[in-house]
N, C-alpha and C positions, 0 to 999 in steps of 0.2 A: 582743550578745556582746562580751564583754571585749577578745576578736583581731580587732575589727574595724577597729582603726586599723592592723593587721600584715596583714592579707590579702594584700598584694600583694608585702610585705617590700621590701628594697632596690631601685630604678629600676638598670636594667642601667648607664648612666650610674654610679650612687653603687658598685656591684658595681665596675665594673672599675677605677675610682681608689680602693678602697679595696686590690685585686689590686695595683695600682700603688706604694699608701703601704706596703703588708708587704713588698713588695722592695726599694723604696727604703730602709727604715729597717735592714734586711738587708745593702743596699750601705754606707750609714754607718757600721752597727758596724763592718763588717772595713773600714775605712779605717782603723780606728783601733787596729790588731791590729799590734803591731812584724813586719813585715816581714819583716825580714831573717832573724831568726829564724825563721818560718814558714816560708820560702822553704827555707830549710837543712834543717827537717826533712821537709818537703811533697817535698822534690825525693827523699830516702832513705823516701818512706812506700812499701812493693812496690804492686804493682798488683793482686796477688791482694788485700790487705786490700781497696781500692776496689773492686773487684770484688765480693768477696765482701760488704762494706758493703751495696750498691747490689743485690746480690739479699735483702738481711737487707730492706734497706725496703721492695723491692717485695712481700715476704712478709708485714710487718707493716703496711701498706696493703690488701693483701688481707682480714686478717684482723679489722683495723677496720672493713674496707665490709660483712664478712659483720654485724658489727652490724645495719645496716639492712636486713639480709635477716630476720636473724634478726626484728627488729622488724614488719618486714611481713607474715609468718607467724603472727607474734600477732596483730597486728590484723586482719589480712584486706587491706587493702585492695589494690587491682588493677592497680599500675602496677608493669610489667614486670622481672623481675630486672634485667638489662642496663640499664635507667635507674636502678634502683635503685642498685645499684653504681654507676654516675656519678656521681649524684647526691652518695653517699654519699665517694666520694673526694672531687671538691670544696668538699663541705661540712668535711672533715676538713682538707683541704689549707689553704683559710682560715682555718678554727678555730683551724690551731695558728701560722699566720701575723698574724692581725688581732685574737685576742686574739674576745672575748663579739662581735665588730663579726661576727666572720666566721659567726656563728650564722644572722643575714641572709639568708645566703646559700642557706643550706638550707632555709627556711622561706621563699624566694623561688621555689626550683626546685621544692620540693613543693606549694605552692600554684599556679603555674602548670602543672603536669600535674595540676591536678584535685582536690587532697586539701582537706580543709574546715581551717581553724585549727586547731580543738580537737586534729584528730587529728594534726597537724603534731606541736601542742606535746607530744603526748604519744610521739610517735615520739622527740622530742627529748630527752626527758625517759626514754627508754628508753636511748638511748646515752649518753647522761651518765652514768646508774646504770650501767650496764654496763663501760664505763671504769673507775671509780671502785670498784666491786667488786674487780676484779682488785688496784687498788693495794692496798684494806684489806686483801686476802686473805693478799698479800705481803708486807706492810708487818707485818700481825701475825702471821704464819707466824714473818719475819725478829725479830723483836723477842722474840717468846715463846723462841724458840730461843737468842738473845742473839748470833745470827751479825751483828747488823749493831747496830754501836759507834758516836754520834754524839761530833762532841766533846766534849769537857769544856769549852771556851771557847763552849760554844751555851746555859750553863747549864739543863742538863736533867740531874735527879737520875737514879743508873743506876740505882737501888732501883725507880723506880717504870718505868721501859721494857719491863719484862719481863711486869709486871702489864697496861702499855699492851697490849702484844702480846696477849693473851691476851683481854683486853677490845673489840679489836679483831676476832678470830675468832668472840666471842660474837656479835655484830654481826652478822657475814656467817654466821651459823649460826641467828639471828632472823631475819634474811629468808629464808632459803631453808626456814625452818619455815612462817615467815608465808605463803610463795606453795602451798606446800602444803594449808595447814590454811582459809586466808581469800582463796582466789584468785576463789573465787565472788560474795564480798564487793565489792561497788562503792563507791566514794566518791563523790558526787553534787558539783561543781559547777560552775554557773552552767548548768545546766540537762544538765552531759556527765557519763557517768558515765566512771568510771576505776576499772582492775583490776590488780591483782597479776598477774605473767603465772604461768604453769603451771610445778608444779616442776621437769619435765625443762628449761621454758627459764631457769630461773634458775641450772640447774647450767651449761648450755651458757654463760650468762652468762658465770660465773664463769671459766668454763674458758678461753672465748676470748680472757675479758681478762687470765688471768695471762699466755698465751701472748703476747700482745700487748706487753706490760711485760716479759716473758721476751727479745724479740724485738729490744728498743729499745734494752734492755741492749747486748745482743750487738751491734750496731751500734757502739756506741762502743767495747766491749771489742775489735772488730778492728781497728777504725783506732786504738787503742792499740799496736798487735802484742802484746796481751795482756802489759803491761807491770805491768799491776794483776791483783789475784786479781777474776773473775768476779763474786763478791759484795759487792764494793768498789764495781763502777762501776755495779750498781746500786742500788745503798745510794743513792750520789750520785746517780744519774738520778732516784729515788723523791724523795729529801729535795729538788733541783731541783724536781720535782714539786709538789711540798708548799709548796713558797714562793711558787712563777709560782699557787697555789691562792689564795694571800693577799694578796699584790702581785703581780695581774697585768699582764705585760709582754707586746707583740707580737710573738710568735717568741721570747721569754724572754731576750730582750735581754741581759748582762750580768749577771742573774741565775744563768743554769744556770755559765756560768764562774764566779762565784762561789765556788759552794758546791761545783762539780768542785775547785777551789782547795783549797780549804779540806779537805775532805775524801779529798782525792789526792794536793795536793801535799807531802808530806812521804816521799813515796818512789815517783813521780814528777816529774820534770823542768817546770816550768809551761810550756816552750814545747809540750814535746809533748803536753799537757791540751790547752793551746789550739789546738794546728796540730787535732788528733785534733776537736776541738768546731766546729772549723769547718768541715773535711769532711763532721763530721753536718750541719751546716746545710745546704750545698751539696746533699749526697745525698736528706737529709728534710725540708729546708723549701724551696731555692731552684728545685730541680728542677723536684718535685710542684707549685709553686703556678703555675710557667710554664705545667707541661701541665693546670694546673686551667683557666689562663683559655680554652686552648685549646677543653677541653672544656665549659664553663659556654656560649661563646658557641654550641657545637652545643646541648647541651641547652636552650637559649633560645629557636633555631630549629626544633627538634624539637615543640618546649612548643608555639610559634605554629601548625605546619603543624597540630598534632592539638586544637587547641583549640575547634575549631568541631566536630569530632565529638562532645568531651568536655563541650562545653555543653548539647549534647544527650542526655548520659544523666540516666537517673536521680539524684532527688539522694540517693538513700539507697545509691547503689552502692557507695561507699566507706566507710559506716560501719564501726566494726569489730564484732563479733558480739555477741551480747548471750549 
């Protein structure tokens, strides 16, 4: 089998110094953030936006981990929601701190509770598209509508965005044809089949993931105190998106300020883009990846006590259904 150099994924060793290099690299940037300025507006940001930030996240962590529920439903196999969800935060927590490193992670924790490769990678390959669903849905909702303006200085003709848009909804309107019409249809390789999932789950896809990107928005829009229009700051979160897509960065380093820059600061202030960009860090990266390792090293010890029962099952217990 092709996954059999990845069976084991990351040594808990190579896991928790790579937990270590997405914070450290986390502590660097803001070392290098002007201070004083932050400090000025970090000390006038209310406490309801932080508040209210910090329930936006833990809502849109929730509604990422249902991906891997959602995923386990398709496939069938049998380890428990409550690991799933675990599992599913600190693979998410990583992913969006360590960059493709942090994928490892979850294809270390789902083969040590039991799952075979194959069906790892296609779990994995279900949250990805799932993700990614949402953006195009929004991305060309936004576009076809003409509500979301990129610069003129990004040279991008405005003639052709709207056709993008549009072009884009054809997309997500061919897969959710395709899971309908060829869901029974298998793809055969290397001896695994693979399936379109059912069309109620490709609509649930879709749904959880604009909510999700809905979600992510609103996080920055409150630690703005709503100083930008709503459709603004995800314009910039999406186009962020889109770039850490092409040059990926660890936690999107210097990137998502960027193009926040760029795309906001002309009637916002760049200190409060940045003080506002770093409380998201803090709330959606620096927080979650702390209580990730917390929980990575229980689910590790979970994975050992039940490992001797789970080499005892069946090996067809986890396949997914045919």
């Amino acid at each position: 089998m092709p996954w059999r150099g990845y069976a084991r994924g990351p040594r808990p060793a190579l896991t928790i110094a790579l937990l270590a290099l997405g914070a450290t690299l986390l502590v660097r940037h803001l070392q290098q953030v002007d201070w004083p300025a932050m400090r000025e507006v970090i000390a006038h940001m209310p406490r309801e936006s932080l508040l209210g930030a910090g329930v936006l996240a833990a809502l849109s962590y929730a509604v990422y981990c249902s991906f891997d529920l959602l995923a386990r439903r398709t496939t069938g196999h049998t380890i428990s929601r409550r690991r799933v969800l675990a599992i599913g935060f600190v693979g998410h927590a990583c992913a969006l701190n360590l960059g493709p490193a942090g994928a490892g992670v979850r294809f270390r924790l789902y083969a040590r509770h039991g799952l075979p490769m194959h069906l790892i990678a296609a779990l994995w390959l279900f949250n990805v598209a799932t993700n990614w669903l949402g953006f195009v849905t929004l991305a060309g909702a936004a576009l076809a509508t003409r509500t979301l303006a990129l610069p003129v200085s990004w040279g991008l003709a405005p003639g052709l965005l709207q056709p993008a848009g549009i072009a884009l909804l054809a997309a997500v309107a061919a897969y959710l044809l395709a899971c309908r019409l060829a869901h029974h249809r298998a793809v055969r390789l290397s001896g695994v089949e693979f399936r379109l999932p059912p069309w109620h789950v490709a609509l649930l896809q879709c749904a959880l993931s604009v909510l999700n990107w809905l979600l992510l928005a609103a996080i920055v829009f409150v630690l703005l105190g709503e100083r930008a229009d709503f459709e603004d700051v995800l314009a910039a979160l999406m186009a962020s998106a889109l770039a850490l897509a092409v040059v990926d960065v660890p936690a999107g380093l210097g990137v998502t300020e960027t193009v926040f820059l760029a795309l906001l600061g002309g009637h916002v202030p760049p200190p409060q883009i940045l003080a506002a960009l770093m409380a998201y860090r803090a709330i959606y990266f620096v927080g979650p990846l702390l209580l990730a390792a917390a929980v990575y090293a229980v689910l590790e010890w979970d994975a050992g006590r039940l490992s001797a029962p789970a080499d005892r099952r069946s090996p067809d217990a986890h396949s997914p259904p045919h």
